[in-house]
C-alpha positions in Angstrom: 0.0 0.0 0.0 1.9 3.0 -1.3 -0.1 5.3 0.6 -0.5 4.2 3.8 0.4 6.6 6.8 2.9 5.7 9.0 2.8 7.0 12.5 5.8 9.1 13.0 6.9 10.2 16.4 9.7 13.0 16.5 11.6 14.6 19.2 12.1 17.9 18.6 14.9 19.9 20.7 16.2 23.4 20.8 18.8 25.8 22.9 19.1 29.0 20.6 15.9 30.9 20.9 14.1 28.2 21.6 10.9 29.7 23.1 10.3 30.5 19.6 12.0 28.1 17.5 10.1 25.0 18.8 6.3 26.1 17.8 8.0 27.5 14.6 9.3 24.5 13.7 5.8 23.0 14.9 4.3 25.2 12.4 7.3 23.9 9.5 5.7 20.0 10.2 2.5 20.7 10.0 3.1 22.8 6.7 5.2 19.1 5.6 2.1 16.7 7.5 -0.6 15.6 9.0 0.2 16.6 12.8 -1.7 14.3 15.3 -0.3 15.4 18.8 2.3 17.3 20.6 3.6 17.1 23.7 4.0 19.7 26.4 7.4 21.5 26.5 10.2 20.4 29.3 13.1 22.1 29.8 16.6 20.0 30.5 20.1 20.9 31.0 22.4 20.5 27.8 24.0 16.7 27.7 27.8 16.4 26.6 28.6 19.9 27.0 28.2 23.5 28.9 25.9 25.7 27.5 22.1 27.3 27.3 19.5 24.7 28.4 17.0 23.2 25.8 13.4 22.8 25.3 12.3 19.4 24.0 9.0 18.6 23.1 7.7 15.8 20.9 5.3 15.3 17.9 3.4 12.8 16.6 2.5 13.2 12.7 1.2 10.7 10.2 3.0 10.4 6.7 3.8 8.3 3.6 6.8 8.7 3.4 9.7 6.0 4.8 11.9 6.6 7.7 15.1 7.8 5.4 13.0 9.8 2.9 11.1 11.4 6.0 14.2 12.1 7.0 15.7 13.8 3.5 12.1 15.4 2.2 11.0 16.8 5.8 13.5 16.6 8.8 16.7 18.0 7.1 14.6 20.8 4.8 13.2 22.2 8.0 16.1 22.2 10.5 18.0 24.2 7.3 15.4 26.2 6.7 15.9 27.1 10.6 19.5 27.7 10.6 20.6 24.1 11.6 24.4 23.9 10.5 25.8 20.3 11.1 29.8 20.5 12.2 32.0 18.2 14.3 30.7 18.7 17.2 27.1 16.8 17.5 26.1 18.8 20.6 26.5 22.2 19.8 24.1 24.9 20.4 21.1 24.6 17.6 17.7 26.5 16.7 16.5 23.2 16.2 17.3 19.2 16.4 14.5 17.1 15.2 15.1 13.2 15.4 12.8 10.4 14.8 12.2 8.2 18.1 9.2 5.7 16.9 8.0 4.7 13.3 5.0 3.0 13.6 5.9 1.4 17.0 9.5 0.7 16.2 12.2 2.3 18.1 14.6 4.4 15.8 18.3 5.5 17.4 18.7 3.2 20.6 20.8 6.2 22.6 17.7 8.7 22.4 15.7 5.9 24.8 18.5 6.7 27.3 17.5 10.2 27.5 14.9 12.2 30.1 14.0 14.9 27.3 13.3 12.3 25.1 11.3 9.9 27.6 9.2 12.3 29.4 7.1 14.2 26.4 7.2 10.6 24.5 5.2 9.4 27.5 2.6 12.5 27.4 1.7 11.2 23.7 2.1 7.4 24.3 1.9 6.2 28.0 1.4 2.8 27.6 4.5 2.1 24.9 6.6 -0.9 26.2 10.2 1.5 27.1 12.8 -1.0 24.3 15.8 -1.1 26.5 13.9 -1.1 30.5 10.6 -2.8 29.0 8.4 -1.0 31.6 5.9 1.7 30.4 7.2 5.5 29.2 4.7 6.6 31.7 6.2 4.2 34.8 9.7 4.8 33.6 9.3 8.9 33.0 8.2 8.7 36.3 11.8 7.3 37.8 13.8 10.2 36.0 16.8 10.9 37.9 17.9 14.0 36.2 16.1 17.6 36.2 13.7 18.2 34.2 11.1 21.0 34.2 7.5 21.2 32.5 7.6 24.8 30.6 3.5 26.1 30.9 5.1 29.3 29.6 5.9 27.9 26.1 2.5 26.7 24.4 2.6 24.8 20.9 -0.6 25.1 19.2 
């Protein structure tokens, strides 16, 4: 079935500007898609280096397209589009990061399971999703977070 719709479940992350860059990129997938759901925005503490804090939320869309041409025809147009430039150094600052975590219920990029920003707005959208590496549910195992992690009310994706 060439036109079936996958489920699609991005994280999206962001620590230049990213009160605004997060609903504008929001606004860039739902331009690209058929947005379902998105999470409320948490705020962590950068991983693997010092610098400004990000705001992660995630997204659920519904789309045709496979994982690597999702990736090519949606993901990389929009974090360019933002200002994205990828260098040597993977965790630099960035207006926007945007990664697949599920497709259809299948775990994409094993190290993003390891992380809070990614576990705790997953859970919002999918509560009941068997965690791949801990195999308790997102919503038990968001619930065990060690690290800090702070629900942002002030920044509302619509």
């Amino acid at each position: 079935m060439a036109n079936e719709l996958h489920h699609v479940y991005l994280d999206l992350g962001s620590n230049v500007e990213a009160e605004n860059n997060l609903p504008r990129a929001v606004e860039f997938l739902r331009e690209a898609g058929i947005v379902d759901s998105v999470s409320s925005v948490w705020e962590t503490e950068s991983v693997g280096y010092d610098g400004p804090n990000f705001l992660n939320a995630c997204v659920l869309m519904r789309s045709p397209l496979s994982p690597a041409e999702f990736k090519e025809q949606v993901i990389r147009p929009i974090e360019s589009k933002m200002g994205r430039v990828r260098g040597k150094d993977k965790n630099a600052p960035r207006p926007i990061d945007i990664d697949i975590v599920l497709f259809n219920e299948t775990p994409h990029n094993a190290q993003t399971w390891e992380h809070a920003f990614v576990i705790v707005p997953l859970a919002e959208l999918l509560p009941n999703f068997c965690h791949p590496i801990l195999g308790a549910s997102l919503s038990l195992v968001a619930g065990q977070v060690q690290v800090w992690i702070k629900k942002r009310e002030d920044v509302v994706i619509s």
